[in-house]
C-alpha positions as CSV (number, residue, x, y, z in Angstrom):
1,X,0.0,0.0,0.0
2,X,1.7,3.6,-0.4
3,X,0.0,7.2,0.0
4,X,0.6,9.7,-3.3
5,X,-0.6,13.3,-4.2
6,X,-3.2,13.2,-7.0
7,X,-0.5,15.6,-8.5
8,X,2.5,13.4,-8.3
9,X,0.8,10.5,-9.7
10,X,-0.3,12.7,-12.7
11,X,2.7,14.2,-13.1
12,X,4.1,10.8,-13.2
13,X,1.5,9.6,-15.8
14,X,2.7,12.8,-17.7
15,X,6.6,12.4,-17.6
16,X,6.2,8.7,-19.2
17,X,7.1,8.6,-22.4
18,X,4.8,8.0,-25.7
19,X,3.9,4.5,-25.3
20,X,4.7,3.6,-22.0
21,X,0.9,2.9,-20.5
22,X,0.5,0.1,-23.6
23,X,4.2,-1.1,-22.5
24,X,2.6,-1.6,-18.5
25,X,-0.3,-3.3,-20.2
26,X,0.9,-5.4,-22.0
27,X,3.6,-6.7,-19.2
28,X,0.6,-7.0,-16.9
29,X,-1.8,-8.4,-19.0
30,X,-4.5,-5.7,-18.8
31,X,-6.6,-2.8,-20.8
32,X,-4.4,0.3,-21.4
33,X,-7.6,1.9,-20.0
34,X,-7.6,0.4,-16.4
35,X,-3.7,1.6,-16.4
36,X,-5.1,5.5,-17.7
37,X,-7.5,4.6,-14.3
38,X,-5.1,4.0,-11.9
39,X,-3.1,7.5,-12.9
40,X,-6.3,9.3,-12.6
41,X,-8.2,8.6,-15.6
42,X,-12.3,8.0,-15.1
43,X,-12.6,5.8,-18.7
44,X,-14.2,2.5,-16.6
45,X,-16.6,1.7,-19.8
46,X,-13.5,0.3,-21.2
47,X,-10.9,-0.2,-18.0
48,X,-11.5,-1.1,-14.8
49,X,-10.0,1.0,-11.9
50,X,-7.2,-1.5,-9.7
51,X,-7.0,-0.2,-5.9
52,X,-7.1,3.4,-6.2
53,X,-8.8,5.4,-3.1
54,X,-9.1,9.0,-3.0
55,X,-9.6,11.7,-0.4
56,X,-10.1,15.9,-0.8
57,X,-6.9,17.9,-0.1
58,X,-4.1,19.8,-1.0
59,X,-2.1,19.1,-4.0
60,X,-5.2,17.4,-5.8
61,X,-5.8,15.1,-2.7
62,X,-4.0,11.9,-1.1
63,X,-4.7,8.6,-2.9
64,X,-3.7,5.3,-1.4
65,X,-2.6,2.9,-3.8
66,X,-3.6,-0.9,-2.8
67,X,-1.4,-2.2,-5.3
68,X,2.1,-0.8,-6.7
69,X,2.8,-2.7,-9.4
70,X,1.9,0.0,-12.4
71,X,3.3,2.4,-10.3
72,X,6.5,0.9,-10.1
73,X,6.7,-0.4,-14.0
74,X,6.3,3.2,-14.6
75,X,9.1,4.3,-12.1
76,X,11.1,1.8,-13.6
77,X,10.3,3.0,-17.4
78,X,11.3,6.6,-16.1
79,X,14.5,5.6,-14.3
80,X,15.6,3.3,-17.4
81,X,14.7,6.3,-19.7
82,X,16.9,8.8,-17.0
83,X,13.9,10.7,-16.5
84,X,13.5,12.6,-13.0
């Protein structure tokens, strides 16, 4: 489980580069869409959303993450493509 900003997981979506969400999709086995979810996206006619919880606050508001696996392919992708 890990707390985030709304903003820093955005920004994170953001900083990945062109391609990247098919790349977690595909290594996970699941709809691009439910990866756009769990970043922050609301397309759940075509994704599903994976363990994302949200709460009102500064910085877009806390989300806990109940899984970290996309969030750490896409840490990975950044730090593989030396991007802060």
């Amino acid at each position: 489980m890990k707390t985030i900003s709304f903003n820093e997981l955005r920004r994170i979506k953001d900083s990945l580069p062109d391609g990247s969400i098919q790349i977690i999709a595909d290594t996970l086995g699941i709809n691009s869409e439910t990866v756009r979810n769990y970043f922050g996206g609301t397309n759940y006619k075509n994704g599903e959303i994976i363990g994302f919880h949200t709460e009102q606050g500064p910085d877009g508001g806390i989300v806990l993450l109940d899984d970290t696996t996309i969030l750490e392919l896409a840490m990975k992708i950044l730090k593989d493509n030396n991007i802060n």
